[in-house]
VODREN-598956 format. One record per residue (C-alpha): residue number from 0; residue in three letters; x, y, z. Coordinates in nm, 2 decimals, padded with zeros to 4 digits, always signed. Example, Ala and Ser with C-alpha at 12.3 -4.5 7.8 and 13.67 -1.06 7.14 Angstrom:
<pts>
<num->0, residu->ala, u->+01.23, v->-00.45, w->+00.78>
<num->1, residu->ser, u->+01.37, v->-00.11, w->+00.71>
</pts>
This chain:
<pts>
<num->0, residu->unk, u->-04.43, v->-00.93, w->+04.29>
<num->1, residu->unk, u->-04.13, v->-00.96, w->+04.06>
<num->2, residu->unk, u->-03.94, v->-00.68, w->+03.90>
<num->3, residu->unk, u->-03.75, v->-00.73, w->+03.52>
<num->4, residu->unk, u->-03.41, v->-00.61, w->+03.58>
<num->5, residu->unk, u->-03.43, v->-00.33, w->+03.22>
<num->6, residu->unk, u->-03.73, v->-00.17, w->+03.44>
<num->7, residu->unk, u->-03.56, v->-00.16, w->+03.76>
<num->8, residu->unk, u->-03.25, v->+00.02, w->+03.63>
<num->9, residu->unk, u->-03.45, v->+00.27, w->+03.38>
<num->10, residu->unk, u->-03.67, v->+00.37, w->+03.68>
<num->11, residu->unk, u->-03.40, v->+00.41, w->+03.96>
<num->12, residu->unk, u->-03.15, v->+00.64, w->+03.75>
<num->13, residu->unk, u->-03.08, v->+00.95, w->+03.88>
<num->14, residu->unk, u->-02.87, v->+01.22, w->+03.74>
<num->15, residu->unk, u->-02.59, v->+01.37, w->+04.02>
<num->16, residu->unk, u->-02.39, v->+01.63, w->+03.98>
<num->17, residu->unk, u->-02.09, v->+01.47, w->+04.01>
<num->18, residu->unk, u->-01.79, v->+01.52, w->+03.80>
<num->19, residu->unk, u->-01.71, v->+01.30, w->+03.54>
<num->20, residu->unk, u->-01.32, v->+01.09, w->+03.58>
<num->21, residu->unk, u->-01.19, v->+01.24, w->+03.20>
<num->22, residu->unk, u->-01.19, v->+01.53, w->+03.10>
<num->23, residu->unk, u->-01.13, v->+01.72, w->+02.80>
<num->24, residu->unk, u->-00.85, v->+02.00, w->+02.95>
<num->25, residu->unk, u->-00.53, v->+01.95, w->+02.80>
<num->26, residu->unk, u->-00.29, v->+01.79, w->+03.01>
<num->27, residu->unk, u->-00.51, v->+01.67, w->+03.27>
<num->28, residu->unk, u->-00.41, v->+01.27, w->+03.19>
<num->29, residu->unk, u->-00.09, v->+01.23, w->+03.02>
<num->30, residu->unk, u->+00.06, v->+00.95, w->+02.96>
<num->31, residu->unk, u->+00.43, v->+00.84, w->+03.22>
<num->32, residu->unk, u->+00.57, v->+00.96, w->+02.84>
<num->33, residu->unk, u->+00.46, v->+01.29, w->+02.84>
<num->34, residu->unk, u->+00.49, v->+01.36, w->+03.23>
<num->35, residu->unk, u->+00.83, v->+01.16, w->+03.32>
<num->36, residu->unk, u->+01.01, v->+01.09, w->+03.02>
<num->37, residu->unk, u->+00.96, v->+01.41, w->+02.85>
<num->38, residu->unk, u->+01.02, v->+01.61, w->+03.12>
<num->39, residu->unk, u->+01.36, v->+01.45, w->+03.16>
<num->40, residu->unk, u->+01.42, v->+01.50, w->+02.82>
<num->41, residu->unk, u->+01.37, v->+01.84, w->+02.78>
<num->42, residu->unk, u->+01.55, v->+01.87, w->+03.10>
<num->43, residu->unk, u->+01.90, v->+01.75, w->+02.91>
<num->44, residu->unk, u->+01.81, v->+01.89, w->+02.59>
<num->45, residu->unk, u->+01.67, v->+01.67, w->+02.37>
<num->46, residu->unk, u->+01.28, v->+01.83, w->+02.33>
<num->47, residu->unk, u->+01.01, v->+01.61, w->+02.18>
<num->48, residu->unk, u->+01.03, v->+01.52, w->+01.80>
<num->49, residu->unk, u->+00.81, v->+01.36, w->+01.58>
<num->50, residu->unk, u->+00.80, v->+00.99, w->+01.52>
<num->51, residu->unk, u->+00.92, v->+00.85, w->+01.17>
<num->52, residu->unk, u->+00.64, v->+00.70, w->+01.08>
<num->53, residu->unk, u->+00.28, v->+00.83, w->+01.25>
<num->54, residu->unk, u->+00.10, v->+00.61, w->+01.31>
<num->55, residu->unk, u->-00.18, v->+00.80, w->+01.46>
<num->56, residu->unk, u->-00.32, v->+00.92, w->+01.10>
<num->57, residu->unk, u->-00.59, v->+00.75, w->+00.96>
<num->58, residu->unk, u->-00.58, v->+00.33, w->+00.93>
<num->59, residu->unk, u->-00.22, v->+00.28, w->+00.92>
<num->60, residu->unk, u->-00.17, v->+00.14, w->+01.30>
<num->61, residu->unk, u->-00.53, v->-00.10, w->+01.17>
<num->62, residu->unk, u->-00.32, v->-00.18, w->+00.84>
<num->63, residu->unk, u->+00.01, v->-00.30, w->+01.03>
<num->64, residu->unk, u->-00.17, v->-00.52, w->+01.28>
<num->65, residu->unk, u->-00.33, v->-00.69, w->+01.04>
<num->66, residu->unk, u->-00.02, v->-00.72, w->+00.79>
<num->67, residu->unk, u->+00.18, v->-00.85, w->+01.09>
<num->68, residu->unk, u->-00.15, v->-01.07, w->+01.19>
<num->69, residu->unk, u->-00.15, v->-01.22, w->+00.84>
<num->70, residu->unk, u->+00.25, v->-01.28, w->+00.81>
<num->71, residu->unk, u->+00.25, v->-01.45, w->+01.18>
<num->72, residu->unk, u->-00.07, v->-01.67, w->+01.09>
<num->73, residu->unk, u->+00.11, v->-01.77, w->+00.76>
<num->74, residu->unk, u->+00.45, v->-01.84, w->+00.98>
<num->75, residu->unk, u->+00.31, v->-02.02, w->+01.25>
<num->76, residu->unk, u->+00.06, v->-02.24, w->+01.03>
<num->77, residu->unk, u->+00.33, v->-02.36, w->+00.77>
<num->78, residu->unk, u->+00.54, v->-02.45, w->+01.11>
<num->79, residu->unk, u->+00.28, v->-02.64, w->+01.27>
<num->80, residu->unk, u->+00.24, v->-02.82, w->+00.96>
<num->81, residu->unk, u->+00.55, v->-02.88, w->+00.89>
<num->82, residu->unk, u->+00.65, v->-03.01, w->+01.23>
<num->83, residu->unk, u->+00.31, v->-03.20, w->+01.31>
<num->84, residu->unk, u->+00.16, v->-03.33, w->+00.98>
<num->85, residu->unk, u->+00.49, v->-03.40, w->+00.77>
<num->86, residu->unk, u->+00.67, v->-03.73, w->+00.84>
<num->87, residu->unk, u->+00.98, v->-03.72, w->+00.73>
</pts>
């Protein structure tokens, strides 16, 4: 008697009522930012700001990692060739 492993896992799962680890409250996992640092912050006066450039809007953070993909790929392969393939 053999069992596929897809039909042993659909038959054998069972819903608990346990809690799930994330939840959606606010505050309930912060970051060591938001709990230690900004708490010492606002603590001597300097309260949270806004970064320069936010990064969290839209594709920008996707459209610097691949700028600074494409520069570094450019960098490193004209090195490599330049110390590797060119004799001087």
């Amino acid at each position: 008697m053999s069992f596929s492993v897809a039909l042993f896992a659909e038959e054998h799962l069972e819903k608990t009522d346990m809690p799930v680890a994330q939840t959606s409250k606010e505050g309930a996992w912060t970051g060591i930012d938001v709990s230690v640092v900004g708490k010492y912050a606002e603590k001597y006066g300097h309260p949270p700001r806004d970064p320069y450039i936010n990064t969290d809007q839209g594709d920008l953070l996707l459209f610097v990692f691949t700028a600074a993909g494409v520069i570094g790929g450019f960098v490193i392969g004209f090195n490599v060739r330049k110390i590797f393939y060119e004799k001087e």
